[in-house]
C-alpha positions in Angstrom: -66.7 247.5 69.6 -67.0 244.6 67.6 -67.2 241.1 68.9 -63.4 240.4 68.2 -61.8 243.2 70.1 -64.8 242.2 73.0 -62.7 239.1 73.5 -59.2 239.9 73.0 -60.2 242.8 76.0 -61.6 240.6 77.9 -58.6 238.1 77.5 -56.2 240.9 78.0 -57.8 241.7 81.9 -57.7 238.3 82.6 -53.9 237.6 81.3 -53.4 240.9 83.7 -52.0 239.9 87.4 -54.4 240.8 90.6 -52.0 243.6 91.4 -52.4 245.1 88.1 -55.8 245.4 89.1 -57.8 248.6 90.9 -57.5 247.0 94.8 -61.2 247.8 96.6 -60.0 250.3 99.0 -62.9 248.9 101.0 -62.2 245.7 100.5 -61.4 244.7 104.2 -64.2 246.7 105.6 -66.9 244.9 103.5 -65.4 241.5 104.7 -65.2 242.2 107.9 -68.8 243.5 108.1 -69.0 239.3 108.5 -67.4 239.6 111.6 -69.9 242.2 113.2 -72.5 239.2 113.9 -70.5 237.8 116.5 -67.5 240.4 117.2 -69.3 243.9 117.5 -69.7 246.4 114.4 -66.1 247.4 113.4 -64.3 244.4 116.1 -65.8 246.7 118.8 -67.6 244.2 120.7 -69.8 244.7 123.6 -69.6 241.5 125.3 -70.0 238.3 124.8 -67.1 237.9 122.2 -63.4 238.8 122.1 -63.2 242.5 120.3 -61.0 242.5 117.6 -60.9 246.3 117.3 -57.1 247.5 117.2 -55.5 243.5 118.3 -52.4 243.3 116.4 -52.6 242.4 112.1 -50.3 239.2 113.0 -52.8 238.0 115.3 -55.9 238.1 113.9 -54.4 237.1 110.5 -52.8 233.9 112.9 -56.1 232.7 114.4 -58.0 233.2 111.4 -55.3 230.4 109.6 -55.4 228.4 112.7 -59.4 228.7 112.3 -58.9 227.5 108.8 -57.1 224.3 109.7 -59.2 223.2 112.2 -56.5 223.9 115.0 -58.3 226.3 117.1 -61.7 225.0 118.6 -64.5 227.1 117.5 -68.5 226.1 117.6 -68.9 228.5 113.8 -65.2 230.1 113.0 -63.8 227.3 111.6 -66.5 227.0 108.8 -66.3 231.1 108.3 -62.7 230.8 107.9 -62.6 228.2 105.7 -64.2 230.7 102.9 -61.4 232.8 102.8 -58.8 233.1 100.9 -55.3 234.3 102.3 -55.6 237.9 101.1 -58.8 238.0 102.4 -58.0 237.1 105.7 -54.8 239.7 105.3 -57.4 242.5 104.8 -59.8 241.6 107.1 -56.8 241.4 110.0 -55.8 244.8 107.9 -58.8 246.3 108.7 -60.1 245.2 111.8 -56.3 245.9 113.5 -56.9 249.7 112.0 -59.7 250.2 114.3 -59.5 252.1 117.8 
């Protein structure tokens, strides 16, 4: 592949929307492997901190944003949160909401 058609591929993917895109079918798994630390492996926790295993999407997906903005007191969360994105935070809440 010559140099030209290198670039003008490259340009293409990145004129291409997200969507367009292969999604990481794993995507909310491997962010939520964050939330193990403190929440249990998979939300299951095992004291100490709220389980998020199986709580509804909305409500994760809710403190999360209210995390983000500083609304919700938290000695760590509000930094975490603030390093996600919105569709992030959708797949995590995706994710963790999935489990039993």
């Amino acid at each position: 592949m010559t140099p030209h058609i290198r670039i003008f591929a490259l340009a293409m993917l990145g004129a291409l929307p997200a969507s367009a895109l292969a999604a990481d079918p794993n995507l909310g798994r491997n962010l939520a492997a964050t939330c193990a630390n403190c929440h249990g492996t998979n939300g299951k926790s095992v004291g100490g901190m709220e389980a998020l295993a199986g709580l509804p999407k909305d409500k994760i997906a809710s403190a999360m944003k209210a995390f983000q903005r500083g609304e919700k007191p938290a000695t760590i969360m509000h930094q975490l949160a603030k390093g996600y994105t919105d569709a992030q935070i959708d797949a995590i809440a995706g994710y963790l909401s999935a489990q039993k």
